[in-house]
LORO-222087 format. One record per residue (C-alpha): chain; y, x, z; residue number from 1; residue in one letter. Coordinates in steps of 0.001 Angstrom, whole numbers, plus 500000, padded with zeros to 6 digits. Example, Ala and Ser with C-alpha at 12.3 -4.5 7.8 and 13.67 -1.06 7.14 Angstrom:
BEGIN
<node A <495500 512300 507800> 1 a>
<node A <498940 513670 507140> 2 s>
//
This chain:
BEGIN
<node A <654666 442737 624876> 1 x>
<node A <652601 442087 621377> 2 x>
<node A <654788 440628 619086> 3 x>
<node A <652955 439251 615972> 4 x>
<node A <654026 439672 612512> 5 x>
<node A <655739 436409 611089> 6 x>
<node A <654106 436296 607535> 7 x>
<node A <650095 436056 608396> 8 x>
<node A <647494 436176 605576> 9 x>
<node A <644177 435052 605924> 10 x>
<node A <641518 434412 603141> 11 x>
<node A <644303 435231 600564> 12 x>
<node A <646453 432285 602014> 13 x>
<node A <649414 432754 603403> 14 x>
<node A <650786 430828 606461> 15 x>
<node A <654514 432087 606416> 16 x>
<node A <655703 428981 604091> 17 x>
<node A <653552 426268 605659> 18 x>
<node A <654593 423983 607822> 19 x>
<node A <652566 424061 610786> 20 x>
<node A <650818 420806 612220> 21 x>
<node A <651051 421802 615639> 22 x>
<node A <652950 424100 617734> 23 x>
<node A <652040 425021 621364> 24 x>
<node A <655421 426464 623101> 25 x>
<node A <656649 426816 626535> 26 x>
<node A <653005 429192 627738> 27 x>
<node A <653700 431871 630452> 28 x>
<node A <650569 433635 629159> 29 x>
<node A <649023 433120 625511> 30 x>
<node A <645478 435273 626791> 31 x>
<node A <644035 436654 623120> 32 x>
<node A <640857 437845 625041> 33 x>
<node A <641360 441064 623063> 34 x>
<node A <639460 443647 624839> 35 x>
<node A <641001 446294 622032> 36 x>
<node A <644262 445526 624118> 37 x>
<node A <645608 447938 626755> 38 x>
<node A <644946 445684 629791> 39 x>
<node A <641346 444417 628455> 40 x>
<node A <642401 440816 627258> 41 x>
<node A <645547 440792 625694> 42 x>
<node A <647811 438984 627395> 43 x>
<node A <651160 437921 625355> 44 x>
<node A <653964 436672 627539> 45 x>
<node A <655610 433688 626882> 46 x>
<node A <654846 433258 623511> 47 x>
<node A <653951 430358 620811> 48 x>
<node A <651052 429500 618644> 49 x>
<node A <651511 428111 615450> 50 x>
<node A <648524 426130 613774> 51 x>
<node A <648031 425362 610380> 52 x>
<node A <645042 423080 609770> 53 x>
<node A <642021 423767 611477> 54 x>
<node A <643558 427685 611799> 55 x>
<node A <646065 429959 613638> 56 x>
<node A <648616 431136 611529> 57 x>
<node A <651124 432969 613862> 58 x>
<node A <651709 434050 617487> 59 x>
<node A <655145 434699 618179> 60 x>
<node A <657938 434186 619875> 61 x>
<node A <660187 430192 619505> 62 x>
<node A <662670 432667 617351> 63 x>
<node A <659839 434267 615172> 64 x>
<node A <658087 430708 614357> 65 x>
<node A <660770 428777 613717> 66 x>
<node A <660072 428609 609927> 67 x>
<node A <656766 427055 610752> 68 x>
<node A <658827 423807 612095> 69 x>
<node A <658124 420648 609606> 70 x>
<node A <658024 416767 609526> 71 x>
<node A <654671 416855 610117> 72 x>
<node A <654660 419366 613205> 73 x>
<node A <653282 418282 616694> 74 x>
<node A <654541 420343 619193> 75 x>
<node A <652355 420660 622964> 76 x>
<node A <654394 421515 625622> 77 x>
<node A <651862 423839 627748> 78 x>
<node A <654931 423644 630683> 79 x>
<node A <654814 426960 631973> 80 x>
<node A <650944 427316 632085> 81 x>
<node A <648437 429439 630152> 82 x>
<node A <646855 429273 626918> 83 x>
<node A <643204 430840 626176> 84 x>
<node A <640707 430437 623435> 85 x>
<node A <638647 427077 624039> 86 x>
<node A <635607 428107 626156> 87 x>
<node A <632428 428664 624659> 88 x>
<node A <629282 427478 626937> 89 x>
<node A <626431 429980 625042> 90 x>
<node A <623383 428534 626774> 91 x>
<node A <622852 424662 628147> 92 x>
<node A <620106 422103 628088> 93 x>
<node A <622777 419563 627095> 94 x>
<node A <620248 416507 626389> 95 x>
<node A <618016 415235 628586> 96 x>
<node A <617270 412248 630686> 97 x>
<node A <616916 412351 633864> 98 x>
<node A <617370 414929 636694> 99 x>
<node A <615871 417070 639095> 100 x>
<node A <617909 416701 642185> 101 x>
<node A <614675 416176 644372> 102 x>
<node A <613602 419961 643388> 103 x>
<node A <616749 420960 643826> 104 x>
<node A <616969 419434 647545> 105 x>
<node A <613616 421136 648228> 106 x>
<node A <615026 424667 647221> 107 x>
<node A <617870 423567 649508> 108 x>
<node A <615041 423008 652465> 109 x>
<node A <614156 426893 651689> 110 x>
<node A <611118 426450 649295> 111 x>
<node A <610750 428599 646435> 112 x>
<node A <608413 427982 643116> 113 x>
<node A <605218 428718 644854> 114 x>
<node A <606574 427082 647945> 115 x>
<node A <606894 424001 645793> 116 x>
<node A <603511 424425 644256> 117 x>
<node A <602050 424683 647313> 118 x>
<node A <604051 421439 648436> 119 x>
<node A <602579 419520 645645> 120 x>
<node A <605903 419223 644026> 121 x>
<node A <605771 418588 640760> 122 x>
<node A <608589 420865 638875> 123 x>
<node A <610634 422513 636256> 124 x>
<node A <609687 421563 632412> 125 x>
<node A <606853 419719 633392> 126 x>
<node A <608363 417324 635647> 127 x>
<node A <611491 416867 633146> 128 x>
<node A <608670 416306 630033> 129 x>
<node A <607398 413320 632011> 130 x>
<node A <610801 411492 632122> 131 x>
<node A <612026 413319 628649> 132 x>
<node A <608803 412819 626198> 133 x>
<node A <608892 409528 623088> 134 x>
<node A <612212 409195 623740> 135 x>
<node A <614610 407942 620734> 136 x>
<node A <617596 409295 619443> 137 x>
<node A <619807 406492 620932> 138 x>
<node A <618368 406963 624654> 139 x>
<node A <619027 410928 624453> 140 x>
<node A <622464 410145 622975> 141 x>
<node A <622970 407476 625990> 142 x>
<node A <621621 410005 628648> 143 x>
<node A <623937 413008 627654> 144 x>
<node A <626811 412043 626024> 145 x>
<node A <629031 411523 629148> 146 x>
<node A <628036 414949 629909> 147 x>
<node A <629381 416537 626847> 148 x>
<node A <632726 414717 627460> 149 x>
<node A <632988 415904 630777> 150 x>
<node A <632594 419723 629288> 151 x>
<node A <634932 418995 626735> 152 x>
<node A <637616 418036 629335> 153 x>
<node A <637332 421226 631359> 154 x>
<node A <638011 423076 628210> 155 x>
<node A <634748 423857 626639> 156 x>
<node A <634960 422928 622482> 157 x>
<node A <631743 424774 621678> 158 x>
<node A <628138 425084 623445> 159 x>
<node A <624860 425465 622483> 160 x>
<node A <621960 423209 623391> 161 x>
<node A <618834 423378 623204> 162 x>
<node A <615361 421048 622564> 163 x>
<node A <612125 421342 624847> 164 x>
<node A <612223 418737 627574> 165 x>
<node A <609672 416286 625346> 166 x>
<node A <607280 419672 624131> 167 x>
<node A <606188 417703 621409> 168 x>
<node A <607299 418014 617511> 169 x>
<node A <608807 414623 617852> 170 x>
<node A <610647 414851 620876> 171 x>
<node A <612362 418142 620007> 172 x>
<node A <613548 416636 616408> 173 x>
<node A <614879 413603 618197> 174 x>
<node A <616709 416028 620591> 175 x>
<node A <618579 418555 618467> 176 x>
<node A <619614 415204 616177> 177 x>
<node A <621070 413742 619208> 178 x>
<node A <623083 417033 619709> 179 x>
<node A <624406 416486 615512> 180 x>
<node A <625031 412933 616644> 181 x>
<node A <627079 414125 620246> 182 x>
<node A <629229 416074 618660> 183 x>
<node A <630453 414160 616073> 184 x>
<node A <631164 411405 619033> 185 x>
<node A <633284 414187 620874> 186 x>
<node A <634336 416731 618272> 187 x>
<node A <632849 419515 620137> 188 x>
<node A <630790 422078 617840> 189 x>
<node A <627301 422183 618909> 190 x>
<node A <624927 424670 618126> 191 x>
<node A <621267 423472 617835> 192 x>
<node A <618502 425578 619426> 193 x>
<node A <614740 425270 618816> 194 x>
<node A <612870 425708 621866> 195 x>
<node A <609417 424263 621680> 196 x>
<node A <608046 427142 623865> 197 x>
<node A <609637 426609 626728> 198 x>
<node A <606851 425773 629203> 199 x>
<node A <603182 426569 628481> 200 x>
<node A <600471 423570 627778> 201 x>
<node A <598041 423096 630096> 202 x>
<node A <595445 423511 627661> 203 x>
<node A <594996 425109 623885> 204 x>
<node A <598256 426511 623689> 205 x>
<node A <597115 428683 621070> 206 x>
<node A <596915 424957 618795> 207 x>
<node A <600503 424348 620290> 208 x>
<node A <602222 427130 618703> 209 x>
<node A <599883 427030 615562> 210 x>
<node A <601911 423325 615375> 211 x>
<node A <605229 424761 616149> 212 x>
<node A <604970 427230 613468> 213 x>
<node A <602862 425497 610161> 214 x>
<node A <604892 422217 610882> 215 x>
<node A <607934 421841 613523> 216 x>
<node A <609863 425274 613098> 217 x>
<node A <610077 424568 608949> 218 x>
<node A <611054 420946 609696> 219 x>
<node A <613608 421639 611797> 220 x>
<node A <615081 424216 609371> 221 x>
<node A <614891 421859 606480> 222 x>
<node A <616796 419550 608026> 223 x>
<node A <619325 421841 609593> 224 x>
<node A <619218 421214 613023> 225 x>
<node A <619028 424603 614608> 226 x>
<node A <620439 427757 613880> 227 x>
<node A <618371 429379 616425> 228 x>
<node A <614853 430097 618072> 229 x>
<node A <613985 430152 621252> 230 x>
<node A <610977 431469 623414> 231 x>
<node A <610779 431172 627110> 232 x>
<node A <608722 434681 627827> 233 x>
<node A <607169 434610 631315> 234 x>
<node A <603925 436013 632709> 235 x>
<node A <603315 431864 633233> 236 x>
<node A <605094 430656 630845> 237 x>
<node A <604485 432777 626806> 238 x>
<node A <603202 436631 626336> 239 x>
<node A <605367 438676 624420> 240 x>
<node A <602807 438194 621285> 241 x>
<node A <603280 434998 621074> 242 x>
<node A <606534 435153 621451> 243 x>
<node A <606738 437127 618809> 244 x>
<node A <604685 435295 616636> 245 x>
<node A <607038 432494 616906> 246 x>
<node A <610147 434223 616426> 247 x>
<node A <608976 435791 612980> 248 x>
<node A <607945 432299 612080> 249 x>
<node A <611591 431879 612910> 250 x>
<node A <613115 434327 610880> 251 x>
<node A <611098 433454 608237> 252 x>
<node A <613211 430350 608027> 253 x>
<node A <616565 431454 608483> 254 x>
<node A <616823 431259 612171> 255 x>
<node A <617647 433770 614861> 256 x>
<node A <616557 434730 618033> 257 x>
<node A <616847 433815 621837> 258 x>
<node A <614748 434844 624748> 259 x>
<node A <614500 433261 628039> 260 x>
<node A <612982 437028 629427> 261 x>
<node A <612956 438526 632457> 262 x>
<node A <614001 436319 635034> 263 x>
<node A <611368 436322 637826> 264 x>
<node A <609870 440279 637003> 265 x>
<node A <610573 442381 633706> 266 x>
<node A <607938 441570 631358> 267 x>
<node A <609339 443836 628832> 268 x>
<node A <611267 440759 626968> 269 x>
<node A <614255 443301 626548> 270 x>
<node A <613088 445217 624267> 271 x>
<node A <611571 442770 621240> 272 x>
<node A <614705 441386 621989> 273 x>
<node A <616440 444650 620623> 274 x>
<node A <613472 444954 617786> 275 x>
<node A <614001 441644 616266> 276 x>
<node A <617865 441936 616688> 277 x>
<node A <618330 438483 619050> 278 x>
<node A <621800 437340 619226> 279 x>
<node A <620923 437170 622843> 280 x>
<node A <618887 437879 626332> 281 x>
<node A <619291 434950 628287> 282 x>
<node A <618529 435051 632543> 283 x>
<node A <618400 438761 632738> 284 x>
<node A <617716 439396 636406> 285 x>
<node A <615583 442019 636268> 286 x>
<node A <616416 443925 633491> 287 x>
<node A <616434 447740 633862> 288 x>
<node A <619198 450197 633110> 289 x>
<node A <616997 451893 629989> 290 x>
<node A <616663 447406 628714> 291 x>
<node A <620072 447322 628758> 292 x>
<node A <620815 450474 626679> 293 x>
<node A <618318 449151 624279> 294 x>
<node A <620674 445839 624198> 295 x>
<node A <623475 447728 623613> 296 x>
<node A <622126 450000 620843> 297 x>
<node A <620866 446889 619141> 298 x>
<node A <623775 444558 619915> 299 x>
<node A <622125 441875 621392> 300 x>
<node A <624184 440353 624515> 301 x>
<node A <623322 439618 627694> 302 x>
<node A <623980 435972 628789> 303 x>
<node A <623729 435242 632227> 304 x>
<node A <624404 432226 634863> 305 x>
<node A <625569 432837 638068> 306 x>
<node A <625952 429319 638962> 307 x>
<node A <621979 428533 638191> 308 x>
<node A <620966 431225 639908> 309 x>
<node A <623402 429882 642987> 310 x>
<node A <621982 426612 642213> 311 x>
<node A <617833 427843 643068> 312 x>
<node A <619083 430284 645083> 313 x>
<node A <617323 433113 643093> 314 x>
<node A <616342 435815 644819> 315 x>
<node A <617634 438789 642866> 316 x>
<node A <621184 437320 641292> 317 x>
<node A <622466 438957 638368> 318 x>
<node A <624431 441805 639187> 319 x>
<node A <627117 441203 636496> 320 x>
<node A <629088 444545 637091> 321 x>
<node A <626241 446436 636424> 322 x>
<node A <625866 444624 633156> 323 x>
<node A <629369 445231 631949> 324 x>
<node A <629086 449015 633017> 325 x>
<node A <625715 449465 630731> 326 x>
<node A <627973 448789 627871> 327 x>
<node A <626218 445783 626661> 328 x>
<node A <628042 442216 625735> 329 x>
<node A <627910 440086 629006> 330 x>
<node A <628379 436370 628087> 331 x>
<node A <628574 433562 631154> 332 x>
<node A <626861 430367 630640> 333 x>
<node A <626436 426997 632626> 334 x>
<node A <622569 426704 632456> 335 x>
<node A <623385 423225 631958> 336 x>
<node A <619643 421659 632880> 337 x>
<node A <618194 419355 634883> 338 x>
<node A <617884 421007 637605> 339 x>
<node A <621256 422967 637613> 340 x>
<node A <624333 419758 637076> 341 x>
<node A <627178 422433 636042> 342 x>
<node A <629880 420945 633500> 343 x>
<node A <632236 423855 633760> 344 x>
<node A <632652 427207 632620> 345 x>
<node A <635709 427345 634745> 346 x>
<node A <633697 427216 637974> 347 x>
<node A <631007 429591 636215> 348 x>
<node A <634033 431950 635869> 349 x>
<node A <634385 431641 639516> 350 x>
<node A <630753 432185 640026> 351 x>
<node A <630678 434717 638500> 352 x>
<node A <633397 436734 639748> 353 x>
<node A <632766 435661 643577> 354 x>
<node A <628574 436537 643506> 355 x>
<node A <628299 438417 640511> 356 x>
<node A <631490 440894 641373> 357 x>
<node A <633581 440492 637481> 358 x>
<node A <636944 440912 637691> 359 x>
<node A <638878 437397 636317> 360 x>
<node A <639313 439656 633100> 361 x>
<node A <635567 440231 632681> 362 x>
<node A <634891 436604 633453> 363 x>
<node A <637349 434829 630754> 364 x>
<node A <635462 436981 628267> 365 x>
<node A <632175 436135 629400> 366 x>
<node A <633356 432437 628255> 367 x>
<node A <635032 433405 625482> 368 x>
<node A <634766 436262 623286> 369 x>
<node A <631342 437290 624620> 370 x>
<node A <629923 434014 624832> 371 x>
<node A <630721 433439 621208> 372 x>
<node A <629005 436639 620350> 373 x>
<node A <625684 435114 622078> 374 x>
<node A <625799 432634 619581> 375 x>
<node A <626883 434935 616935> 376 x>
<node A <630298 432544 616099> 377 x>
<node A <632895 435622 617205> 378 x>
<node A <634335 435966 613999> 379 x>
<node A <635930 433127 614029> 380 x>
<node A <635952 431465 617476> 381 x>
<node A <636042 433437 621117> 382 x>
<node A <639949 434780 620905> 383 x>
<node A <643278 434044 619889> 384 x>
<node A <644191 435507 616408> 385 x>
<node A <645393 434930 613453> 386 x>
<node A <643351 434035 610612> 387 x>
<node A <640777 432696 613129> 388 x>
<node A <639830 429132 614382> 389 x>
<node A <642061 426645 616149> 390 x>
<node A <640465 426275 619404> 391 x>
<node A <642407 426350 622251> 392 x>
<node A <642613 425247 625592> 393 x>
<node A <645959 424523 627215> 394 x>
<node A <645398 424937 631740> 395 x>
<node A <648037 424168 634083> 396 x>
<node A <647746 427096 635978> 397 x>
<node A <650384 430215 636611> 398 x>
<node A <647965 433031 635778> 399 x>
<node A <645046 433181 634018> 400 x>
<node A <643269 434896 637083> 401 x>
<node A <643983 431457 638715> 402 x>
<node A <641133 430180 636415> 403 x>
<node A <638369 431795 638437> 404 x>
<node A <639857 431243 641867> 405 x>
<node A <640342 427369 641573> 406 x>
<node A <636939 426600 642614> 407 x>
<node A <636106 422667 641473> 408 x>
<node A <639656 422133 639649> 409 x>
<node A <639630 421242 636534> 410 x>
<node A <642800 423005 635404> 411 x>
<node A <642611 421936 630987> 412 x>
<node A <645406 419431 630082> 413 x>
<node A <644920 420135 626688> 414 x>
<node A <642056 421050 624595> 415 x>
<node A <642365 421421 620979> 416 x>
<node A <639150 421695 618330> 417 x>
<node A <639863 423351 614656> 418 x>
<node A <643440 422438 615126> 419 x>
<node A <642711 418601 616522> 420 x>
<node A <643614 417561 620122> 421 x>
<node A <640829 415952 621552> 422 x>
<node A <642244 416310 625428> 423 x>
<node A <645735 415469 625341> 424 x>
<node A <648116 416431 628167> 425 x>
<node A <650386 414111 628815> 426 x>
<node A <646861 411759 630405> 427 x>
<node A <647589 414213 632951> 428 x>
<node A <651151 414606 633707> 429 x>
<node A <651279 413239 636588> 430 x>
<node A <650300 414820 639406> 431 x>
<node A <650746 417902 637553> 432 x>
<node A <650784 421093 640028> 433 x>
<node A <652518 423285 637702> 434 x>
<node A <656141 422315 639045> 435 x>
<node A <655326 422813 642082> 436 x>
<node A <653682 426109 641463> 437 x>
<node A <656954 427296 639898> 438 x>
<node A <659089 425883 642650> 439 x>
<node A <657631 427760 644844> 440 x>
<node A <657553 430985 643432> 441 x>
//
């Protein structure tokens, strides 16, 4: 078993005489999601985690952090259960009015896109622009908020959203300012995502992306709301030219890359993915062995969403072992969208291990570690260290494996954000399992 080193020093501060302002005790498994570690994730035995601010300052045993006991310290009682980095949720369409349940009862009838074409149903981005586009700041706020609490509560304390449901300069300002405004509501950390390509006008789309780039893409970073870029790259959707075009507008600006690529056939998305060093490939389903090498070599990850691809029942599902065999970073994701109502990384952990065949070790690092690397946030979020941020997620559950076998549990009592509870436990105590569990066994 790891046993941590009392005295921790991080940015020249140390920890060792500080009394911590919260202290989680009583875990059967503190899960780093280390994949240095010997069995992939670093799993520390009944151990503690001592906070200090908005930071970890010591993983130990109760012996080894008693000197971090003060006035001032909080202690969470995680009763036996398991303790992981809060979940990061790398790719969602968090804000949005509306849905798209009648598509999504059509794919259940057995049509596909063209099927649905041919039906004369209107769908995808189109049909969510007509309910999406003018819309203030207030009615996005309104329409997804409850959504982002619901996330928060099954233990997700960062995502990334993105605009591109309005496909006009207005509508994706007033989105990615309703993300700002969300998460200061909820305390979860949002990262903002420009994506004004995502579906293709039905005319002059060359004037479209002239817009995006001479007056959206430099508002957007003036005003901070995005960190990165986003192109939807589809034979019917953008080429890769213009895709590039738009990302080196991007850069220009300070903001990195995203591709929606290669979801229906490979278009080739892969590899000006891997030239313009993207933080991530998002969908994936048909990349080849020699894309993902590319990935690898140019460390862009590989984000993927089993429970989407469940959800339209696509007809070549990511094949998530092969992924993690090619070497490259495999993040998990909701998809979060319209079309695809998925709140939980927990169940996307149990996606992806039941149809995309990841071990529960794989999985927990798709929503952790990995996924923070899609969003390019793993030095400081993604695992439990010390020295790194205080976000943690406290699940009544035995095993961490139990995590991707619980299918529509929410197993989070508590969730803590840069050292701040924001779920607290004891709302849940009873009707707690955990007794039980340990009765039994």
């Amino acid at each position: 078993m790891l046993t941590p080193k009392l005295s921790i020093r991080h940015s020249d501060q140390s920890f060792s005489d500080t009394p911590a302002e919260l202290i989680i005790v009583g875990a059967r498994q503190v899960v780093a999601c280390d994949p240095t570690k010997a069995d992939g994730i670093g799993v520390i035995e009944n151990a503690c985690v001592a906070v200090c601010g908005d930071t970890i300052a010591a993983i130990g045993t109760p012996k080894e952090l008693t000197p971090f006991y003060g006035e001032v310290t909080q202690v969470v009682d995680a009763d036996g259960g398991v303790v992981t980095p809060g979940l990061v949720d790398c790719h969602t369409h968090l804000i949005f009015a509306g849905d798209r349940s009648h598509e999504y009862f059509k794919r259940t009838e057995g049509l596909d896109d063209r099927g649905l074409t041919a039906a004369g149903v209107t769908w995808g981005v189109p049909a969510s622009k007509a309910r999406n586009a003018g819309l203030s700041v207030d009615d996005l706020v309104d329409a997804s908020i409850s959504r982002a609490r619901t996330m928060l509560s099954c233990g997700t304390t960062t995502l990334e959203t993105k605009s591109g449901y309005g496909l006009d300069h207005t509508s994706d300002i007033a989105s990615l300012l309703a993300a700002k405004r969300i998460a200061e509501r909820t305390g979860i950390e949002i990262v903002g995502t420009y994506l004004g390509a995502h579906a293709r006008p039905t005319e002059r789309a060359d004037r479209y992306l002239d817009a995006m780039i001479r007056e959206t893409i430099p508002a957007i970073a003036e005003k901070r709301l995005a960190d990165f870029c986003d192109v939807y790259v589809d034979p019917d959707v953008f080429t890769l030219p213009e895709c590039s075009r738009v990302l080196a507008a991007a850069a220009d600006v300070g903001l990195g890359a995203k591709l929606h690529t290669d979801a229906r056939i490979n278009i080739g998305g892969a590899r000006l993915a891997a030239e313009m060093r993207a933080a991530s490939v998002d969908h994936g389903n048909m990349l080849s062995d020699d894309d993902l090498r590319i990935l690898a070599d140019a460390g862009t990850s590989v984000a993927f969403f089993p429970g989407f691809d469940w959800t339209v029942n696509h007809p070549r599902p990511v094949d998530g072992r092969r992924l993690v065999c090619s070497g490259v970073d495999v993040a998990i994701a909701t998809d979060l969208c319209p079309v695809c109502w998925h709140l939980s990384q927990q169940m996307s952990m149990g996606f992806a291990c039941r149809l995309s065949g990841l071990t529960a070790e794989q999985a927990l690092l798709g929503v952790t570690l990995n996924a923070a690397k899609a969003i390019r946030r793993d030095d400081r979020i993604g695992s439990i260290a010390p020295g790194k941020q205080a976000d943690l997620v406290v699940f009544d559950v035995p095993d961490y494996r139990q995590l991707a076998f619980r299918f529509g549990a929410n197993s989070a009592r508590w969730v803590i954000k840069k050292g701040k509870i924001l779920v607290d436990g004891r709302a849940h105590a009873e009707g707690s399992t955990s007794n039980n569990d340990r009765k039994r066994r």
